[in-house]
Short mmCIF file of the C-alpha atoms (twelve columns), coordinates in Angstrom:
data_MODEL
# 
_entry.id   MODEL 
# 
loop_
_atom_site.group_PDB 
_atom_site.id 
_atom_site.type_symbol 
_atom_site.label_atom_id 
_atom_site.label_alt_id 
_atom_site.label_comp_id 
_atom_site.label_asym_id 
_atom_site.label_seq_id 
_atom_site.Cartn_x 
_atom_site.Cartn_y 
_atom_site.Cartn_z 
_atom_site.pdbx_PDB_model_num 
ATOM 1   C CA . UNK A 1   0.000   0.000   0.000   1 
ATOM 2   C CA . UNK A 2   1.474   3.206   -1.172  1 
ATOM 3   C CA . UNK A 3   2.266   5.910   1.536   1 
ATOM 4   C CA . UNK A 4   0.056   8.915   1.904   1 
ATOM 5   C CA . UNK A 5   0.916   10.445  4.916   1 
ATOM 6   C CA . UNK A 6   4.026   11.013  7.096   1 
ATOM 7   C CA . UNK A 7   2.888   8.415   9.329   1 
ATOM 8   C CA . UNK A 8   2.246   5.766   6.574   1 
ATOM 9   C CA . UNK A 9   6.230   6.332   5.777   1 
ATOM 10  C CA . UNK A 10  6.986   5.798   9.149   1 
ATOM 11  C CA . UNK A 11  5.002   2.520   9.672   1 
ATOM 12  C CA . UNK A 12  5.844   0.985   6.310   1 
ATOM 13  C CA . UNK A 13  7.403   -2.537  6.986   1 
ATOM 14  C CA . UNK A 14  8.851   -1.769  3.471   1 
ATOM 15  C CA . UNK A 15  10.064  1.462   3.851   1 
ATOM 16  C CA . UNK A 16  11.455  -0.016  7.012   1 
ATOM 17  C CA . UNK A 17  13.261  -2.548  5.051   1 
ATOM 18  C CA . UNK A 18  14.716  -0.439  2.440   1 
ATOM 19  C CA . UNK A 19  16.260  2.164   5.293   1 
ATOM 20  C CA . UNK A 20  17.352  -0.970  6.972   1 
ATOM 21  C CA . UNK A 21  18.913  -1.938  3.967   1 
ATOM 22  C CA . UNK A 22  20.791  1.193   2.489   1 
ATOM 23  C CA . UNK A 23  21.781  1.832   6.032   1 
ATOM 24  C CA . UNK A 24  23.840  -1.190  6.342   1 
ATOM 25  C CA . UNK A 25  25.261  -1.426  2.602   1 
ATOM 26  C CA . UNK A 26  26.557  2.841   3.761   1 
ATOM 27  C CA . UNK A 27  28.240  1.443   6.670   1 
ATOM 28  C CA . UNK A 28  29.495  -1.347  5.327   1 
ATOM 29  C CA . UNK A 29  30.817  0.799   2.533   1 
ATOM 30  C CA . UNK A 30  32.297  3.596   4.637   1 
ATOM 31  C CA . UNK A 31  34.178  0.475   6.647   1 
ATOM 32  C CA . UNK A 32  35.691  -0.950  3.806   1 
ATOM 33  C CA . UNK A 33  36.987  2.470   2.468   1 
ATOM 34  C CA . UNK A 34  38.209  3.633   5.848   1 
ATOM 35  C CA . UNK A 35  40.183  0.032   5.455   1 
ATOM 36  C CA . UNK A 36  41.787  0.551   2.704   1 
ATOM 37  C CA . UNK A 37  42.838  4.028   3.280   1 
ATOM 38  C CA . UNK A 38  44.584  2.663   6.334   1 
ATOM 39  C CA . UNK A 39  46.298  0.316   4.332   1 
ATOM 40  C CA . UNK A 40  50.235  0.756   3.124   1 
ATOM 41  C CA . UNK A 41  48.635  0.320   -0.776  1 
ATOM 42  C CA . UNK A 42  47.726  3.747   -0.604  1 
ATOM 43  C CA . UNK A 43  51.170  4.932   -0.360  1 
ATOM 44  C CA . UNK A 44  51.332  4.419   -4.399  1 
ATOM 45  C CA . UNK A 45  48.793  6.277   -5.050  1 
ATOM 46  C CA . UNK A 46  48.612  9.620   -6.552  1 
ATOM 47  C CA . UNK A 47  47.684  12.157  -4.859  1 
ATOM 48  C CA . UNK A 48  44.660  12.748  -7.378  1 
ATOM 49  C CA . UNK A 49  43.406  9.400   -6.994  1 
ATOM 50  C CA . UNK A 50  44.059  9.752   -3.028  1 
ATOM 51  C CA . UNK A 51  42.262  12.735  -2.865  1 
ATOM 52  C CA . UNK A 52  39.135  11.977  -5.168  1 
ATOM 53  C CA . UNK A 53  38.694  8.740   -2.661  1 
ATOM 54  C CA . UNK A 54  39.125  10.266  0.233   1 
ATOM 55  C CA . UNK A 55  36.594  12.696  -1.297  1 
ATOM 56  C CA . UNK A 56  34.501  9.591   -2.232  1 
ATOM 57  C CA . UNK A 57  34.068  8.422   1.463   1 
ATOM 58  C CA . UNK A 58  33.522  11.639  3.040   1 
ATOM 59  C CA . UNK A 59  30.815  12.967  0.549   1 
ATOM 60  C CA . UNK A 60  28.926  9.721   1.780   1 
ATOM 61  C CA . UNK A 61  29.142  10.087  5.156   1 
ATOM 62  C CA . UNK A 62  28.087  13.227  4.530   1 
ATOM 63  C CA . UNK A 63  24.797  12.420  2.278   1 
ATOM 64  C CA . UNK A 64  24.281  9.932   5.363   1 
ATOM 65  C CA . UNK A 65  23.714  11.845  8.103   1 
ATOM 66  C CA . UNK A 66  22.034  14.721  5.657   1 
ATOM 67  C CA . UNK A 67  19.571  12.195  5.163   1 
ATOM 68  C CA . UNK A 68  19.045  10.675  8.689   1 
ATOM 69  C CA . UNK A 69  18.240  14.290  9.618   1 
ATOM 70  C CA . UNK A 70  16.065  14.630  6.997   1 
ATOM 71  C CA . UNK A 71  14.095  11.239  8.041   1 
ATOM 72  C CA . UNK A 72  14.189  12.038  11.593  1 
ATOM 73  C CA . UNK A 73  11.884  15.115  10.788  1 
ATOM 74  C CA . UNK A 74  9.612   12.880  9.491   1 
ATOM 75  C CA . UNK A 75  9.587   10.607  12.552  1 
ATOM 76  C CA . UNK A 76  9.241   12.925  14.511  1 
ATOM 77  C CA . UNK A 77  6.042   15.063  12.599  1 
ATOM 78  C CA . UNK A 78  8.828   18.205  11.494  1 
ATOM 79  C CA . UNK A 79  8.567   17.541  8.101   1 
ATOM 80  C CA . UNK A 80  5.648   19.213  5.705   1 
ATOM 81  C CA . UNK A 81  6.413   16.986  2.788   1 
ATOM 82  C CA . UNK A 82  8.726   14.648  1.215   1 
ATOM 83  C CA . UNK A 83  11.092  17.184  -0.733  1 
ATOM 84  C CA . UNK A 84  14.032  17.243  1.447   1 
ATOM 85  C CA . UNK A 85  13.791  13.671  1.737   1 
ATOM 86  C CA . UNK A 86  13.536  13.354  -1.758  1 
ATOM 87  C CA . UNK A 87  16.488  15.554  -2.668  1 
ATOM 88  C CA . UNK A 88  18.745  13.853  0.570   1 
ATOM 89  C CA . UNK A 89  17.483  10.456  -0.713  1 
ATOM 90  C CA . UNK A 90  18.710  11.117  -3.952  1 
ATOM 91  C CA . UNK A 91  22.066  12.548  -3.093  1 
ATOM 92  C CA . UNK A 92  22.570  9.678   -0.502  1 
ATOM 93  C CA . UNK A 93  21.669  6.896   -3.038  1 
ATOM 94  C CA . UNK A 94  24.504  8.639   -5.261  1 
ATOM 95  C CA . UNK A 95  27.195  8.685   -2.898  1 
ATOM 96  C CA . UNK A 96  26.704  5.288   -1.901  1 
ATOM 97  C CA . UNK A 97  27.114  4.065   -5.234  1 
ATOM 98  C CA . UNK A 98  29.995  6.058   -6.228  1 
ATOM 99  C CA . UNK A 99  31.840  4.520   -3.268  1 
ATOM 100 C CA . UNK A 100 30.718  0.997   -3.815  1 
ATOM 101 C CA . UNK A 101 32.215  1.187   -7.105  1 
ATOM 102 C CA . UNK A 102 35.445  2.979   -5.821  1 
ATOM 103 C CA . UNK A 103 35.677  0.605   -3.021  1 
ATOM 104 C CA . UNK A 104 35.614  -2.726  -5.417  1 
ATOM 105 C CA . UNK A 105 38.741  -1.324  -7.411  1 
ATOM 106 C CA . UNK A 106 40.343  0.159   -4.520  1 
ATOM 107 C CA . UNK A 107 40.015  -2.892  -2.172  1 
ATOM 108 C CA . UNK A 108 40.557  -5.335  -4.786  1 
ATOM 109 C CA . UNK A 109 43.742  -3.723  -5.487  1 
ATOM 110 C CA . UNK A 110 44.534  -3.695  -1.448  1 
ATOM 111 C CA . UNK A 111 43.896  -7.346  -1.681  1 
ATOM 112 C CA . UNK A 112 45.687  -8.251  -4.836  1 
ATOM 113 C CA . UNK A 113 49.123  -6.432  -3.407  1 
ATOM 114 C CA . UNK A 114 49.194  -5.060  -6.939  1 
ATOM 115 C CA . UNK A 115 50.747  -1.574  -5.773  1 
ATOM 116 C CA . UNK A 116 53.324  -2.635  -4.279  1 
ATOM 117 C CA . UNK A 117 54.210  -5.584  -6.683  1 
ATOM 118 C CA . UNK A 118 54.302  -2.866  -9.312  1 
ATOM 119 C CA . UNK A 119 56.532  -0.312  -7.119  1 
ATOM 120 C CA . UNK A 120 59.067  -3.715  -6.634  1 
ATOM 121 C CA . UNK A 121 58.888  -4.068  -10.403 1 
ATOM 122 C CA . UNK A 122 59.805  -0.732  -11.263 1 
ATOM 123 C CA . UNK A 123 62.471  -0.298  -8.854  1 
ATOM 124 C CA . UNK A 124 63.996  -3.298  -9.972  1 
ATOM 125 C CA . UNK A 125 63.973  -2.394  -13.434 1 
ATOM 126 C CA . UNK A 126 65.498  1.153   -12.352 1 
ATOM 127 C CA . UNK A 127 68.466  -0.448  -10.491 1 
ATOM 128 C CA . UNK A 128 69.171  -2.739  -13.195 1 
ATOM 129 C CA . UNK A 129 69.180  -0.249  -15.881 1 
ATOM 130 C CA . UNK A 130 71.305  2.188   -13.771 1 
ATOM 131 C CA . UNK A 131 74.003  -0.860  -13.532 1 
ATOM 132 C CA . UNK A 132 73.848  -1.719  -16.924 1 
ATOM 133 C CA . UNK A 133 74.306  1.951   -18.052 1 
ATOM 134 C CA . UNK A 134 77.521  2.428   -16.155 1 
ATOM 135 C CA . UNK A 135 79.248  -1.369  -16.643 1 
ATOM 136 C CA . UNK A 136 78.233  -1.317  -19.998 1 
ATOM 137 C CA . UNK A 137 79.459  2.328   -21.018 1 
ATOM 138 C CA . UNK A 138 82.959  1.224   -19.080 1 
ATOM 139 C CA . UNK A 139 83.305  -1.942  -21.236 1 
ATOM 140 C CA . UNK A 140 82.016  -0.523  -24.178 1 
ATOM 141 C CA . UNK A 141 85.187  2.289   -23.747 1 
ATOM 142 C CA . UNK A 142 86.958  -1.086  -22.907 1 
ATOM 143 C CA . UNK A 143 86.351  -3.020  -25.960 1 
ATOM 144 C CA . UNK A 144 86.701  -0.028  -28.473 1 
ATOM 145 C CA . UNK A 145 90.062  0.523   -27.165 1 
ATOM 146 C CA . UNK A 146 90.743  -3.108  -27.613 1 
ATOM 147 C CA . UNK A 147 89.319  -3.356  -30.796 1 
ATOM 148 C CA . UNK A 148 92.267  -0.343  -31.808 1 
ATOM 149 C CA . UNK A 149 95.159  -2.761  -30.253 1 
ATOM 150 C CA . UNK A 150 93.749  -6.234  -32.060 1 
ATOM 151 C CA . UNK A 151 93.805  -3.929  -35.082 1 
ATOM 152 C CA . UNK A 152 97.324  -2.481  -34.336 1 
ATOM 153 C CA . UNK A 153 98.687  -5.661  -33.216 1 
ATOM 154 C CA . UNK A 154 97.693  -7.166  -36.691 1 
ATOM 155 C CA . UNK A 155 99.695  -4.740  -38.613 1 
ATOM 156 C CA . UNK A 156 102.598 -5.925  -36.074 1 
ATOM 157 C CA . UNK A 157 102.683 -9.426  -36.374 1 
ATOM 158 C CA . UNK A 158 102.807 -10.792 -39.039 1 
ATOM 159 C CA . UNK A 159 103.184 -14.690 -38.664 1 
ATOM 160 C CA . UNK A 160 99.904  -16.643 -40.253 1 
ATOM 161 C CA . UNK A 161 98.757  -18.648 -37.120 1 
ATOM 162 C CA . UNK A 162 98.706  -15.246 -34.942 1 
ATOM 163 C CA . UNK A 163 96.624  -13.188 -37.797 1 
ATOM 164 C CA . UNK A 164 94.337  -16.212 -37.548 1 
ATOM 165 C CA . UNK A 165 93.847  -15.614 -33.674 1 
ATOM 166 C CA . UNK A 166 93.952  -11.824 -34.119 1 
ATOM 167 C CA . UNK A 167 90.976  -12.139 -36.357 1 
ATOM 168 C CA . UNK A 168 89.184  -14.260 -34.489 1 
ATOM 169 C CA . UNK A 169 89.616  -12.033 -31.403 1 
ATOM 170 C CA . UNK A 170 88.588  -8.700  -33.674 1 
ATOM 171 C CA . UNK A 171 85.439  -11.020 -34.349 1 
ATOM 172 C CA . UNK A 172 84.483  -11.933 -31.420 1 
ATOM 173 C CA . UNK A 173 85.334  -7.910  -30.027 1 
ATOM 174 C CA . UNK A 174 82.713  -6.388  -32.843 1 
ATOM 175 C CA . UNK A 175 80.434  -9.209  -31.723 1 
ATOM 176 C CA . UNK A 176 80.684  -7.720  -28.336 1 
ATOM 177 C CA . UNK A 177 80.502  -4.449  -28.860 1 
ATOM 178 C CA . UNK A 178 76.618  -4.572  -29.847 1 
ATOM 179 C CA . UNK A 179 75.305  -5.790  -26.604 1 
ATOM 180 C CA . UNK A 180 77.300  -3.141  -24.415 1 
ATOM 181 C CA . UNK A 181 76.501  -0.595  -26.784 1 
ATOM 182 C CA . UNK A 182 72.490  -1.722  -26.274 1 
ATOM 183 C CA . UNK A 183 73.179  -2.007  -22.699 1 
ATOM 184 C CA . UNK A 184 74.674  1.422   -21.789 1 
ATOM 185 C CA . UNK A 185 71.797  2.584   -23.146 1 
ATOM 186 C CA . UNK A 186 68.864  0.337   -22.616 1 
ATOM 187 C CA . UNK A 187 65.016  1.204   -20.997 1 
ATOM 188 C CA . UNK A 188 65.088  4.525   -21.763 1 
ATOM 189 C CA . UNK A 189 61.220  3.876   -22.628 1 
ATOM 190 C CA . UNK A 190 61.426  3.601   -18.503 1 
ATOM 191 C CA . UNK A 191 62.537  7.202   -17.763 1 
ATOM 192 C CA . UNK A 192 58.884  8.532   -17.719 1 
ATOM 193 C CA . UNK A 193 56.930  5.611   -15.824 1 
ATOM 194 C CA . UNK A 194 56.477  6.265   -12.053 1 
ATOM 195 C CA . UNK A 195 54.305  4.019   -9.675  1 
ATOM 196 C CA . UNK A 196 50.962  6.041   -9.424  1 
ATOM 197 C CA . UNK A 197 50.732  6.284   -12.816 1 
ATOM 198 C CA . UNK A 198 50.541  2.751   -13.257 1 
ATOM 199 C CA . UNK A 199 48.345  2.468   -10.431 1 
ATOM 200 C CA . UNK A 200 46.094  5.102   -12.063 1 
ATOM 201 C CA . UNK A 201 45.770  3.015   -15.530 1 
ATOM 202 C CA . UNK A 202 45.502  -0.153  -13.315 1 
ATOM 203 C CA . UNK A 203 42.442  1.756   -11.429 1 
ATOM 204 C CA . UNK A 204 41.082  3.350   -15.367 1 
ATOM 205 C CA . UNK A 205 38.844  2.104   -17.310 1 
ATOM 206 C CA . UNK A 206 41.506  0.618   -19.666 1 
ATOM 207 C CA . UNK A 207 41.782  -2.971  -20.620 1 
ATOM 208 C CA . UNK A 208 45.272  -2.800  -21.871 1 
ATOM 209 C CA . UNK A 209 48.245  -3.676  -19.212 1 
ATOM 210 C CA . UNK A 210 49.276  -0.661  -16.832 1 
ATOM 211 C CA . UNK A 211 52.572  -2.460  -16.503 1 
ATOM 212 C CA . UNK A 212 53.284  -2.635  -20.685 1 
ATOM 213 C CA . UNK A 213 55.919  -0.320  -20.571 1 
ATOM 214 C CA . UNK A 214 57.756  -2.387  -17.555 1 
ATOM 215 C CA . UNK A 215 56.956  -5.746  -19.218 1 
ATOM 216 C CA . UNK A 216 58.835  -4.412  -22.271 1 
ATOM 217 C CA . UNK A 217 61.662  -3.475  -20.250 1 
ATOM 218 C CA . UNK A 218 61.823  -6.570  -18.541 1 
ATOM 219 C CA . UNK A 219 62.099  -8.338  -21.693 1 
ATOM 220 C CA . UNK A 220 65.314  -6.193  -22.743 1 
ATOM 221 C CA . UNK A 221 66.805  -7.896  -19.804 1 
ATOM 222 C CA . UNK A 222 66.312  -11.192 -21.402 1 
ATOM 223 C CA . UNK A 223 67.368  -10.400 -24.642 1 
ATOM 224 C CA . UNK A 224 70.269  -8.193  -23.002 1 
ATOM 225 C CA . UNK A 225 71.182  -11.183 -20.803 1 
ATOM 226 C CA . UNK A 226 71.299  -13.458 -23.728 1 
ATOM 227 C CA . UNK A 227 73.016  -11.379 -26.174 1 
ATOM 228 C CA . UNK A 228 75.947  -10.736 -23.365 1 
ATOM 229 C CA . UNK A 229 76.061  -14.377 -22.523 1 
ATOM 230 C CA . UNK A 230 76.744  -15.008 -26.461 1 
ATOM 231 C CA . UNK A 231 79.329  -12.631 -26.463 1 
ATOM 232 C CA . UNK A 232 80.920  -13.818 -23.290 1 
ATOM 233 C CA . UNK A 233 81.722  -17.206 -24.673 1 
ATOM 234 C CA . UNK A 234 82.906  -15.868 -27.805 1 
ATOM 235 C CA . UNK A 235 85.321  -13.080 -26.174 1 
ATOM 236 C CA . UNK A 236 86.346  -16.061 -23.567 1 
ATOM 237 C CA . UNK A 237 87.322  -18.278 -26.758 1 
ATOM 238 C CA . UNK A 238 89.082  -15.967 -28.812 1 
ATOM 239 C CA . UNK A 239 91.144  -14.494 -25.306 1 
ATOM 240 C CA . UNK A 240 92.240  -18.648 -24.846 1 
ATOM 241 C CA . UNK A 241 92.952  -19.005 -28.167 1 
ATOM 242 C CA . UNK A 242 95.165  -15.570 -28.451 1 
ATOM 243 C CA . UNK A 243 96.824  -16.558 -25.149 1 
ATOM 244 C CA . UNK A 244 97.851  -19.695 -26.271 1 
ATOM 245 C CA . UNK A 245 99.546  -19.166 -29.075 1 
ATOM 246 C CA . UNK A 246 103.484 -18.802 -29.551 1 
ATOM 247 C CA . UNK A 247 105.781 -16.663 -31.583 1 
ATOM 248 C CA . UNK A 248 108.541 -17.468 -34.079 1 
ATOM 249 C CA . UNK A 249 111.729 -16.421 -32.477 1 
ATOM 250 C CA . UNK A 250 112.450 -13.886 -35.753 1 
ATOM 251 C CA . UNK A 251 109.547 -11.848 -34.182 1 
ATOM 252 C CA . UNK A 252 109.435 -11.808 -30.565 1 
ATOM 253 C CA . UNK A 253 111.982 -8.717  -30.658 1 
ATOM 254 C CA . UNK A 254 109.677 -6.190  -32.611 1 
ATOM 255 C CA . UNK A 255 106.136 -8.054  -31.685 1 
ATOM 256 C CA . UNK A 256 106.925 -9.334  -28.080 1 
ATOM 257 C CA . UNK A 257 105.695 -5.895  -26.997 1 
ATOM 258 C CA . UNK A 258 102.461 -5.164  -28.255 1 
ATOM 259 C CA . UNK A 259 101.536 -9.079  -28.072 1 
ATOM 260 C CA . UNK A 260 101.627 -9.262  -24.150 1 
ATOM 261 C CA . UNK A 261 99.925  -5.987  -24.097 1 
ATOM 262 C CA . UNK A 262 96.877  -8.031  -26.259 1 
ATOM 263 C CA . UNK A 263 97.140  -10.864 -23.898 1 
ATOM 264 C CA . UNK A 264 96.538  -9.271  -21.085 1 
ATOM 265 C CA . UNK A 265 94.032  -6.624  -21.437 1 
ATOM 266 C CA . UNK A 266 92.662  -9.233  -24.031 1 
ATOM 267 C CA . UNK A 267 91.990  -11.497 -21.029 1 
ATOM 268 C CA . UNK A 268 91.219  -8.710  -18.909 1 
ATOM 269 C CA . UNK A 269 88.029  -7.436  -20.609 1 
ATOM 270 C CA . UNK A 270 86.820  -10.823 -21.158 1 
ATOM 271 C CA . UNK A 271 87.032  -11.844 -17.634 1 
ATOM 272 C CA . UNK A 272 85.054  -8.328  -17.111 1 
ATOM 273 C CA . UNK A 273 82.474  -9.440  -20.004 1 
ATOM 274 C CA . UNK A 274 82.072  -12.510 -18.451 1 
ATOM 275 C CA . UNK A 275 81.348  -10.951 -14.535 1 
ATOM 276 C CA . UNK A 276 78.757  -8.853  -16.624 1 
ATOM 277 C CA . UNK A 277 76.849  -11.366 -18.345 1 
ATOM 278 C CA . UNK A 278 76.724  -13.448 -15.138 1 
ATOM 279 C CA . UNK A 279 75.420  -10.157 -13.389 1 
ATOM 280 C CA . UNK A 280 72.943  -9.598  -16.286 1 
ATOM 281 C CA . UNK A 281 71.862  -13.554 -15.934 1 
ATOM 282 C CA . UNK A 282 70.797  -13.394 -11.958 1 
ATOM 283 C CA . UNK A 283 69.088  -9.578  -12.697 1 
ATOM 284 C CA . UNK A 284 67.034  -11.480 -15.507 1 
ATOM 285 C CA . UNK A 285 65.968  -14.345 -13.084 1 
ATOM 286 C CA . UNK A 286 64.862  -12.067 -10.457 1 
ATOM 287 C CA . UNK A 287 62.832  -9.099  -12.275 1 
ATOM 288 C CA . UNK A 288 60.780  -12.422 -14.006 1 
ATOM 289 C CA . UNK A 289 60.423  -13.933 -11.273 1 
ATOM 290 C CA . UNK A 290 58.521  -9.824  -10.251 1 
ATOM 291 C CA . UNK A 291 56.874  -9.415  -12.979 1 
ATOM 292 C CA . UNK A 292 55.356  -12.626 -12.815 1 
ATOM 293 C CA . UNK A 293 54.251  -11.386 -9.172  1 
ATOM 294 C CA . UNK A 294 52.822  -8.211  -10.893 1 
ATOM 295 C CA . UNK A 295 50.987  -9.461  -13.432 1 
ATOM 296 C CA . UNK A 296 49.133  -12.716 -11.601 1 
ATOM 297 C CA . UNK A 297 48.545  -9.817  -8.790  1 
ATOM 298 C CA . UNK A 298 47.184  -7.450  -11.844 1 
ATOM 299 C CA . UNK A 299 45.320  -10.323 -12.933 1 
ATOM 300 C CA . UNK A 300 43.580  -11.218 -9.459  1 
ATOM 301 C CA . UNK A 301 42.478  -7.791  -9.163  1 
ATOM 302 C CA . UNK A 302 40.764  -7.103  -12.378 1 
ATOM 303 C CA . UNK A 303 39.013  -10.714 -11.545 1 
ATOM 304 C CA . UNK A 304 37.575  -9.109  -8.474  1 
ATOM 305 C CA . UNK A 305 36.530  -5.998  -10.227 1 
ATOM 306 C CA . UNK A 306 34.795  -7.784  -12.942 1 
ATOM 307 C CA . UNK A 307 32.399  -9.066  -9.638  1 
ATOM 308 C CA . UNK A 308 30.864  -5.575  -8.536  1 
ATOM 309 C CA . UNK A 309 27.268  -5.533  -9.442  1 
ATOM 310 C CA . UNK A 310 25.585  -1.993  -8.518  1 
ATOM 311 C CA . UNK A 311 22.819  -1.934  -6.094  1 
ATOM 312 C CA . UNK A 312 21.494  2.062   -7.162  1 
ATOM 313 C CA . UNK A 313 18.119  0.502   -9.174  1 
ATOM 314 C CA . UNK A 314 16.863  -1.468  -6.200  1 
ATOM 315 C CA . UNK A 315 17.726  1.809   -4.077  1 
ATOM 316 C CA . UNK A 316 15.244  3.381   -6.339  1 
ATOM 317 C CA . UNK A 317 11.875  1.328   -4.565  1 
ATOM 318 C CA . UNK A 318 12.556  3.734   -1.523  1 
ATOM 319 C CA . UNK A 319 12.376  7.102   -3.549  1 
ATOM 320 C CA . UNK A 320 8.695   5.652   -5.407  1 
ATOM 321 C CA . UNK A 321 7.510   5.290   -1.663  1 
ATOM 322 C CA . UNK A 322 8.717   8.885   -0.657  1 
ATOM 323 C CA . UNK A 323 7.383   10.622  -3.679  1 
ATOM 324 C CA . UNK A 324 4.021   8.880   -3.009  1 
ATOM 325 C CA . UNK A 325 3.878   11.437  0.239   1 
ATOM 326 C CA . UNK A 326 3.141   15.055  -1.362  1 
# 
């Protein structure tokens, strides 16, 4: 039976109900934010998306006791019609649902540990590409200066079985070159990607991968770590190969020189390649074995997400029975 008067409102096992109701799904909603904003995930955030949430909460709470006031006037015989219950109603209904829905990302992402799986990631990723820019520019200096001496010393020495080594080792140093070249300059697609901004796109309405740019990155360090470990074995062979060779007696007074100068900083870089590409192997295991983290994590929480279903068109029964009280 539809509500006439005040009192009908008040006695209404349905109206009863539905305050009942959207009284429980508030607190329950103001809870769960005040949860999450006491959690350490919030520390990635923004301070946009903190803000707006924070906003999000107290607008509710807000709405919520705008309305109880509102209602209480009608309880108690204040009220001359339904339009400020109505218009708090309305608001209330509003707020409620604009936090539910901020609430399902927000706490899903609590849940997930996304945040902070993606501030590991990117950390990660920033260490390794700070080490790789300063090993790899030294070696790269290393190598080109090398490269000048295997070239030098060929010019030198001129028996058949050392040009043969020589050109191996010039080989294998050119080979080299390209993955310390790549490496002292590597992720610069990086430099612009901070945490809350991957939070943000994680929290958007986007269904592409917040973390795209990091995934990317992380794949240079395969390819990087591969490349290196390529070159290390080459650089290794050629440096064994160069070391163990002899010269002819008729050229150990005018070569002896600039050989054991080739031997040794020949063996020296390629011990140094070889400490790199062993470096470059254990940073590859552990920002997979991250990003694996950060994506299941990313995963979990768009699973949750996916599960809010809004509750604002049931809300809507109450508002019939108010506006049935003129």
């Amino acid at each position: 039976m539809a509500a006439k008067t005040a009192q009908d409102l008040v006695n209404s096992p349905l109206v009863q109900k539905y305050i009942e109701t959207i009284e429980k799904d508030a607190l329950a909603g103001l809870k769960t934010a005040k949860t999450v904003l006491a959690s350490s995930s919030v520390k990635y955030y923004s301070s946009t998306t903190l803000s707006t949430y924070k906003a999000d909460y107290t607008r509710l709470d807000k709405c919520q006791g705008d309305f109880n006031a509102a209602w209480n006037k009608v309880v108690f015989g204040k009220a001359k019609d339904s339009k400020d219950l109505i218009k708090t109603y309305s608001k209330y209904v509003l707020a409620l649902t604009v936090l539910e829905e901020a609430n399902s990302k927000h706490e899903a992402m609590m849940t997930a540990g996304f945040a902070a799986l993606a501030a590991t990631l990117l950390s990660l990723l920033a260490d390794w590409i700070k080490e790789m820019h300063k090993r790899c520019k030294a070696l790269e200096k290393e190598l080109t200066a090398l490269h000048k001496l295997l070239k030098k010393a060929k010019n030198e020495v001129t028996e058949a079985k050392w040009q043969t080594g020589l050109n191996v080792a010039v080989t294998a140093v050119s080979f080299c070159l390209g993955p310390v070249s790549w490496g002292a300059r590597i992720g610069v697609a990086l430099g612009g990607v901070v945490v809350h901004s991957v939070i943000d796109g994680a929290l958007g309405p986007s269904s592409g991968s917040p973390l795209g740019t990091a995934n990317t990155v992380a794949g240079e360090s395969v390819d990087l770590a591969d490349k290196l470990s390529k070159g290390s074995r080459k650089l290794t062979g050629a440096a064994s190969a160069v070391i163990s060779l002899k010269m002819d007696t008729d050229e150990i007074g005018q070569a002896e020189k600039i050989v054991k100068e080739v031997r040794k900083r020949l063996n020296a870089v390629a011990t140094e390649y070889d400490r790199l590409a062993r470096a470059t192997a254990t940073w590859k295991t552990d920002i997979a074995k991250v990003e694996k983290q950060a994506d299941a994590a990313l995963s979990a929480y768009r699973s949750q997400v996916k599960k809010y279903k809004s509750h604002e068109k049931e809300r809507q029964g109450l508002l019939k029975e108010f506006k049935q009280w003129k």
